[in-house]
N, C-alpha and C positions, 0 to 999 in steps of 0.2 A: 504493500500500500504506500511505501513510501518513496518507491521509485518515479513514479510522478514529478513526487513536490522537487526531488533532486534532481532531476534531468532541465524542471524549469528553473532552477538553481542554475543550472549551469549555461544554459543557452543562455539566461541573462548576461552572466559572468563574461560567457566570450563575446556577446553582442559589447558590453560594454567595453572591451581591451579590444577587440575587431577593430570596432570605430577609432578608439585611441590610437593604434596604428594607423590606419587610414588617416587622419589627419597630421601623423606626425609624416608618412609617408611623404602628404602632401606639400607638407613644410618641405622635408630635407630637397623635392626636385625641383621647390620653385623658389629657394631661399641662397644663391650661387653664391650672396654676397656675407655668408656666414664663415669663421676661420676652421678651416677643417680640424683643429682639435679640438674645439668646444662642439662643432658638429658630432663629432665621435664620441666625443663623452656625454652628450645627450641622446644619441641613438644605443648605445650603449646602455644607460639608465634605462630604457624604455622597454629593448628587447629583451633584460636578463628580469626585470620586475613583470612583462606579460609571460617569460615560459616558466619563470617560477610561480607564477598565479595560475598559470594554465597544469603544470606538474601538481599542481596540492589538488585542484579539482579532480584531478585523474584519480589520485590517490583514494582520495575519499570517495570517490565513483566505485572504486575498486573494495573498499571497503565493507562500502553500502553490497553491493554482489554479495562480496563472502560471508555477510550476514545474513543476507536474503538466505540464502544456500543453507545455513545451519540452520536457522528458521523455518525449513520447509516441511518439516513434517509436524510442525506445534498445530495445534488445535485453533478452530478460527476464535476461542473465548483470550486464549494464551495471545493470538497474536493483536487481538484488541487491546488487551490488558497493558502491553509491553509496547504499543504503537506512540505514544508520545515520549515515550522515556526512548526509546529509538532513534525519533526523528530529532530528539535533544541530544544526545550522544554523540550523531555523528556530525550535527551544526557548530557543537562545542568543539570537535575534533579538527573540523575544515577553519573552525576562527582560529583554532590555535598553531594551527599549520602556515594559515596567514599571517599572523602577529609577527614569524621573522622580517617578512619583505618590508608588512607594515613599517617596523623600525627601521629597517634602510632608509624607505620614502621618505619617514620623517626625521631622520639622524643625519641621511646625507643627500638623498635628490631635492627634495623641498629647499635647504638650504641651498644648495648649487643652484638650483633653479634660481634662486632671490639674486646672488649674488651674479650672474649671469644676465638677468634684467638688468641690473642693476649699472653693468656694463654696457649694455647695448645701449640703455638709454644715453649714457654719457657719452658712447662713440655715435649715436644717431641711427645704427646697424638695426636695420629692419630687417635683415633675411636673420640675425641671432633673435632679436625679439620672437619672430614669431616662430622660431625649432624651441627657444627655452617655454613659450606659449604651449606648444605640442608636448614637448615634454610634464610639462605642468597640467595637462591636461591627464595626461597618464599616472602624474603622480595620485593628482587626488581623486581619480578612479579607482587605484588602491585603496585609496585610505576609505573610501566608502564601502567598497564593499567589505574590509574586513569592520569596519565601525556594524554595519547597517547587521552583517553575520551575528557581532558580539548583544545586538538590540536586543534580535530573536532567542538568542540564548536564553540573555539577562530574563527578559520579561519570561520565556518558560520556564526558569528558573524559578522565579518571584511568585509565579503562580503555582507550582507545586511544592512551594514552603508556604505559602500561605494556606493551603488546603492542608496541610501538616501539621499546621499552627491550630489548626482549626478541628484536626482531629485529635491533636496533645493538649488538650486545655487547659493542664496546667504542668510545671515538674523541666526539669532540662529538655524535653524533646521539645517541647512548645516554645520556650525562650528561646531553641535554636533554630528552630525554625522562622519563626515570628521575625527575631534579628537578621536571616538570612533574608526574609520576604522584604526586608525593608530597604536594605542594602541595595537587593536587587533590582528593587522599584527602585529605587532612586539612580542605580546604574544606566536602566532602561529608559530613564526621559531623560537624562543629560546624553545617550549613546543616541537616542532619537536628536535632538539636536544638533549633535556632531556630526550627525548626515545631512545634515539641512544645511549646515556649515561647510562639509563636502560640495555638497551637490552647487552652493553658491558659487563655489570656487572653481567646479569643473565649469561652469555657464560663462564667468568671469573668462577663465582659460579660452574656452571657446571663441567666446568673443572677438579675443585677442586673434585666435589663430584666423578668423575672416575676417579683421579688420573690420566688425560690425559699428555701424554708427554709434548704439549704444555699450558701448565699452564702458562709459563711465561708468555708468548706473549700475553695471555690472559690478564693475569693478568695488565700486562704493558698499554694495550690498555685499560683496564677500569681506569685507573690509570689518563692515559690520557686526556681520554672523561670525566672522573670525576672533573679536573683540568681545563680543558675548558670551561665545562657548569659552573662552579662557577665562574669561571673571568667574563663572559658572563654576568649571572645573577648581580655579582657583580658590573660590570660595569653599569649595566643599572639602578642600583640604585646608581648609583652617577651620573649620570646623573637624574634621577628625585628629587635627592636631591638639583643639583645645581638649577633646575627650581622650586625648592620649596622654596626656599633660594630668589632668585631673585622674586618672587609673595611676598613673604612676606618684602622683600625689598620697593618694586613699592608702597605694603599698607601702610606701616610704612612712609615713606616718602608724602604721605597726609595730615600725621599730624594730630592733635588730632584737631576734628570736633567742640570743645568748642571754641578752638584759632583761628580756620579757619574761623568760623562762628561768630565770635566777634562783628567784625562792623555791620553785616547784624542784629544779636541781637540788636546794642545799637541803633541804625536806628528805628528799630521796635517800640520799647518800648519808644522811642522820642515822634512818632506818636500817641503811645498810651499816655504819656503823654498831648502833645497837643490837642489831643481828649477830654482828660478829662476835662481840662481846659476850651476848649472852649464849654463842655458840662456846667461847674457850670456856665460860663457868659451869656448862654440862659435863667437856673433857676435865676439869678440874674437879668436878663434882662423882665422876664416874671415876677418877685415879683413886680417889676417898673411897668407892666403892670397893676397888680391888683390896683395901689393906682394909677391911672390916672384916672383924673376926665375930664368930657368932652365928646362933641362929637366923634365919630369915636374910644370907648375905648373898645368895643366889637372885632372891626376888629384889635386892636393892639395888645389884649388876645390871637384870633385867631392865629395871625402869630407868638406870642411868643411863643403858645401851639406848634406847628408844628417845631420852631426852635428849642424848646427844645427837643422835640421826634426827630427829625432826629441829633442832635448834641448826644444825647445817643446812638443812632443805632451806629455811625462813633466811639464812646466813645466802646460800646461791641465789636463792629467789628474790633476794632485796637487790644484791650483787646485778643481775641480770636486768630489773627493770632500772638500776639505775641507770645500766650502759644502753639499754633499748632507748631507755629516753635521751640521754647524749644523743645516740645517733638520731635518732627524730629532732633534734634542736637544729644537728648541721645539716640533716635534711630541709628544714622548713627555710632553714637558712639560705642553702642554699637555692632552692625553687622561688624564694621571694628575690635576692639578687639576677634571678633570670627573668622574672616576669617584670621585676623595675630593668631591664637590659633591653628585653624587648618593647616598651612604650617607648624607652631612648631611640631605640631602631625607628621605631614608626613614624615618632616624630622626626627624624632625620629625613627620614625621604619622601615624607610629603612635606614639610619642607622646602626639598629639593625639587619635587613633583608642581608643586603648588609656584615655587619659583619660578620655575620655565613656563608653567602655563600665563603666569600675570605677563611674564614678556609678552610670549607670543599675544596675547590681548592688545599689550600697545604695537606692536609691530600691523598688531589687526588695524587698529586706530588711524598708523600710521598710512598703510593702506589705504581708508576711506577719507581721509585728508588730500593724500596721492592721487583719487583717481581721477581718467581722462589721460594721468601720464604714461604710467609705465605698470600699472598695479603692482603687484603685491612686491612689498619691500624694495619698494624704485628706486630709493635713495639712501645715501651710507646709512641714516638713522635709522631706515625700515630694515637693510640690510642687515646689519650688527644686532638687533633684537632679534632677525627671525632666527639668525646664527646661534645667538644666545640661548635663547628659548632651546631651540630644536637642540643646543650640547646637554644642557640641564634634563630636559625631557629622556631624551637619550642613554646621560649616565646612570638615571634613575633607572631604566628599564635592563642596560646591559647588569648592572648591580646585583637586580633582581632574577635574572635569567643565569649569573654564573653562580649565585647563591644556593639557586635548587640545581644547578646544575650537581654540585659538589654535594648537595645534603643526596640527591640519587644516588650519585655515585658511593657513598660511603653506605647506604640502607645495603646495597648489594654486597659490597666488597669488604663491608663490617659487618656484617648482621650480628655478632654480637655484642655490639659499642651501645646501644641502646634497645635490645632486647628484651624484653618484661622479664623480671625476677620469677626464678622456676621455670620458665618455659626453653626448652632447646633451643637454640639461632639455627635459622638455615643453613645451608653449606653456602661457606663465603665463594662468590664467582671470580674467577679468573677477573685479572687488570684491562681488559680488549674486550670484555662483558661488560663490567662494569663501566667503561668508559662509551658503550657504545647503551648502558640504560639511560647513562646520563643525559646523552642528549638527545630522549623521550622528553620534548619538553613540553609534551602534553599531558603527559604523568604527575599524578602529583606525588609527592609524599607521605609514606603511610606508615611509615618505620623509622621515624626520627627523633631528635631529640630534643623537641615540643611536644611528640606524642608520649616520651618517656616521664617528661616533667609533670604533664597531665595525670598522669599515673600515678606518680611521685606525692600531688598535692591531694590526687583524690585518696591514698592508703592512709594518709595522715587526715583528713578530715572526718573520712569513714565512720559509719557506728560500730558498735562493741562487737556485732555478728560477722562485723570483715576484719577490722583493727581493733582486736580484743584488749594486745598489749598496751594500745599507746593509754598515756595518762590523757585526763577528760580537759588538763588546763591544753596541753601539746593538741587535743582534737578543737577545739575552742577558739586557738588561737590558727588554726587551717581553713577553720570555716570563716573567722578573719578576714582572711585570706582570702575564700571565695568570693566574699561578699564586697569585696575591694576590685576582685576582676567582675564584676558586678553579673555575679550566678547568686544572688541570696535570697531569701524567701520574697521579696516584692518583686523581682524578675520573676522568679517561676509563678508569681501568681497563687502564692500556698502562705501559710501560717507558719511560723516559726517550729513548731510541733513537727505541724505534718511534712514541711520541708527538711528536719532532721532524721523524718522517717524514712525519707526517700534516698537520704545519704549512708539507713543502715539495710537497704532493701538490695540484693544482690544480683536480682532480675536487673536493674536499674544501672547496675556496675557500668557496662559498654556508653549507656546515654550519656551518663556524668563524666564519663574519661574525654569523649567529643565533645561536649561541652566545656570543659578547662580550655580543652586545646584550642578549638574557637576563640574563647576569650584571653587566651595568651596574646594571640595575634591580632587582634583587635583594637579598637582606641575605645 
C-alpha cells in the first residue's frame, strides 16, 4: 500500500532536480561570459548534490521493495496495523539519508553561491550571475525537499505521541510521550515554514535565472521569509536554552551528594562501629566461657558460640551497608555531575545553533534591503553573514554527527563499556565493523552511556522491591534528582504516593529507564 505514496515521492523528487538541471543547463550554454573555474565549481555543486539526491531515493526505493517482500505473506489486519509506522520509517530513513547533502548545501554551496553573487555583481558578469542563479536554484531545491521530508516525519511523529499521550494518562509513558508530541508539533510548523522559506528562495533563484521583471519582489520576499524562519528558529533556541539553564540550575542546587549525605554516612559507620564492638565483647565473652569450670559450662559455650556468630552477622551487615551506601553517594554523585554536563552541552550548541540562525536572519534582512540588485547576500555585508551563519550552523551539525558517530562506534566495538550490571555484553565486533556501524547515521543509539546513566539514576531512586539495599535518605535524595530532570509527580500527572509506587513497580522498570534518558538530553 505504500508503494504508491513513494513512487509519487519520487517523481516529485526528480521532477524537481530534472528542472534544476535544465535550467542550470541552460545557464552554462548561454552564459560564455562566465570564468571557466567558477563555471566548474558550480556545475560541479549541482551535479554531485542531484546524483546524491537521486542515489538516496534509489536506496530507499530499494528498501521500501525488501520490505514489501518480507511483508508478503502478513495478514491484511497485520498489514493495516503496521501501514503508518511503515510509511514513517522509511520517510525518517530517506530524511536522514538527505540530511548529509543537506549540510553540504548549506555549509558550502549556499555560501559559495552568496559569495559568487557577490562577485558578479561587483565585476557587472551576467553570464556568472545567472550559473550562480542556477546553481542557487538547485541548492534550495535540496534544502526543501529534505526540510519538506523532515515536516512529514515531525508531524507523524507528533501524532502518534500524542495518541500515546492519550493512551498513558498518567506515569512516565505519558510525560514521554506528551513531551515528544510537543517537540514534535513545534518541529513540524517551524519545518512547514522552512519550506515556504525554500520555496521563496527557489522563485527568487528563478527569477534570476530568466531575468524576470519581477526579481525584486522576488527577491525581497525570500529576503523576508529568510529573516523570519531565522528569528523563529533563533528564538526557539533561546528558549531551550533558558530550560537548559534552569534543569541545570534545579541539579546544581542539590548539592554535592558527599555533603548531602554526611550525616546519613556518619550514622552508618557508628552502627558499624558498634557492631564491631559488640562483636569483640561476645569473643571476649565466649574466651570466659572456655575457662568456666562447672556445671552447666557446655550450655554457657553454646550460647556464647551463637552470640558470637550473630554479633559478626550484625558486625558484616553494618560493614556492608555502610560501603553499599558509599558507593551509592559516588554513584549519585557521579550521575548528577553528568546530567549538570549535559545541560552545559545543550546549552552550548544551541547557542551555537541559535547563533548562526540570528545571522542568517540579518543576512535574510540584508537580502530584502538588496533586492532589484543582486539578491541574496549581494554585498560584502550580506556576504560575510550568510558565510557566518552557514560556518556556525555547520559546526553545530558536523559536532553533532561525529559525536554519535563515535558513541556507535564504541556500543559495537565496547559493548561492555556500558552494558547493564548482570547482563552479558555482546561479542565486541571487529574495528572495519565497527567503523563501518558508525557511519549508520540513521541509527540511533541504544547502548550508550546516557542509557547507562538512566539506569544508574533509576536503581538509586527505585522502591524497596528493586533497590532493597539503598538507604531511604540515598533513594530521596534520586528522586531529587528526578524531579530536577523534571520526571516528578506533577509531570506524570500522579500524587506523590502513587508516583513512588510506580518507581517500586517493576513492570514499569523499561518506561522509567526511557524516560531518565529522554530527560538527560533534554532542556
Amino acid at each position: 500500500m505504500s508503494t504508491p505514496i513513494h513512487r509519487t515521492s519520487t517523481r516529485q523528487s526528480a521532477a524537481v532536480l530534472t528542472s534544476a538541471r535544465h535550467r542550470e543547463g541552460g545557464s552554462r550554454t548561454g552564459s560564455t561570459s562566465a570564468r571557466p573555474l567558477e563555471r566548474a565549481l558550480l556545475e560541479m555543486q549541482s551535479r554531485a548534490g542531484n546524483r546524491a539526491t537521486t542515489a538516496v531515493v534509489q536506496r530507499v526505493r530499494d528498501t521500501e521493495r525488501g520490505d514489501a517482500a518480507a511483508n508478503g505473506d502478513a495478514s491484511p489486519g497485520a498489514k493495516k496495523k503496521d501501514y503508518r509506522d511503515r510509511i514513517a520509517a522509511l520517510l525518517d530513513r530517506f530524511k536522514k539519508n538527505l540530511e548529509p547533502i543537506d549540510t553540504f548545501i548549506k555549509g558550502f554551496q549556499t555560501p559559495t553561491n552568496a559569495a559568487l553573487t557577490q562577485q558578479a555583481a561587483v565585476a557587472a558578469n551576467e553570464g556568472l550571475k545567472h550559473s550562480a542563479a542556477a546553481s542557487g536554484t538547485s541548492a534550495a531545491s535540496g534544502n526543501l525537499l529534505t526540510e519538506a521530508a523532515g515536516t512529514v516525519v515531525n508531524g507523524m511523529d507528533a501524532y502518534k505521541n500524542m495518541k500515546d499521550a492519550q493512551k498513558h494518562e498518567t506515569g512516565a509513558d505519558h510525560h514521554k510521550a506528551k513531551k515528544k508530541a510537543k517537540t514534535k508539533g513545534a518541529d513540524t510548523v517551524v519545518g512547514a515554514a522552512a519550506s515556504g522559506s525554500y520555496s521563496a528562495a527557489i522563485a527568487k533563484e528563478v527569477t534570476k535565472v530568466q531575468k524576470a521583471a519581477d526579481a525584486a519582489v522576488s527577491s525581497e520576499a525570500s529576503g523576508i521569509a529568510s529573516a523570519s524562519i531565522g528569528v523563529i528558529k533563533a528564538t526557539r533556541s533561546a528558549f531551550r536554552i533558558g530550560g537548559a539553564a534552569g534543569k541545570y540550575k534545579q541539579i546544581k542546587n542539590l548539592g554535592d551528594p558527599r555533603l548531602v549525605q554526611a550525616e546519613s554516612l556518619a550514622r552508618l559507620n557508628e552502627s558499624r562501629m558498634q557492631a564491631n564492638w559488640a562483636a569483640a565483647e561476645a569473643y571476649v565473652a565466649l574466651d570466659a566461657y572456655w575457662e568456666h569450670e562447672g556445671p552447666g559450662r557446655l550450655e554457657l559455650l553454646s550460647e556464647g558460640i551463637d552470640a558470637a556468630l550473630e554479633a559478626m552477622d550484625e558486625a558484616r551487615d553494618a560493614a556492608e551497608n555502610l560501603q553499599h551506601a558509599e558507593n551509592d553517594v559516588e554513584q549519585l554523585s557521579k550521575v548528577q555531575e553528568y546530567a549538570k554536563k549535559k545541560q552545559l552541552t545543550k546549552i552550548g550548541k544551541e547557542a551555537a545553533g541559535g547563533g548562526g540562525e540570528s545571522v542568517k536572519a540579518a543576512a535574510g534582512v540584508v537580502t530584502a534591503v538588496a533586492a532589484g540588485t543582486v539578491g541574496l547576500a549581494s554585498n560584502p555585508v550580506g556576504w560575510g553573514l550568510a558565510g557566518a551563519g552557514a560556518g556556525l550552523v555547520l559546526g553545530v551539525t558536523m559536532y553533532k554527527a561525529l559525536r554519535a558517530a563515535t558513541k556507535r562506534y564504541e556500543e559495537v566495538h565496547h559493548p561492555e563499556r556500558w552494558a547493564p550490571q548482570g547482563e552479558t555484553p555482546a561479542e565486541a565486533a571487529s574495528r572495519k565493523e565497527s567503523l563501518q556501524h558508525a557511519m549508520k547515521f540513521w541509527k540511533k543509539v541504544s547502548k550508550g552511556e546516557r542509557q547507562a546513566m538512566a539506569r544508574e539514576i533509576y536503581a538509586l531512586a527505585a522502591g524497596p522491591a528493586i533497590s532493597g539495599n539503598t538507604t531511604a535518605e540515598m533513594r530521596e535524595s534520586a528522586r531529587s534528582l528526578l524531579i530536577a530532570l523534571k520526571s516528578g509527580p506533577a509531570k506524570h500527572k500522579l500524587e506523590p504516593d502513587a508516583w513512588a509506587e510506580t518507581l517500586n513497580d517493576p513492570a514499569k522498570t523499561s518506561g522509567w529507564i526511557a524516560e531518565i534518558a529522554e530527560q538527560l538530553a533534554s532542556g
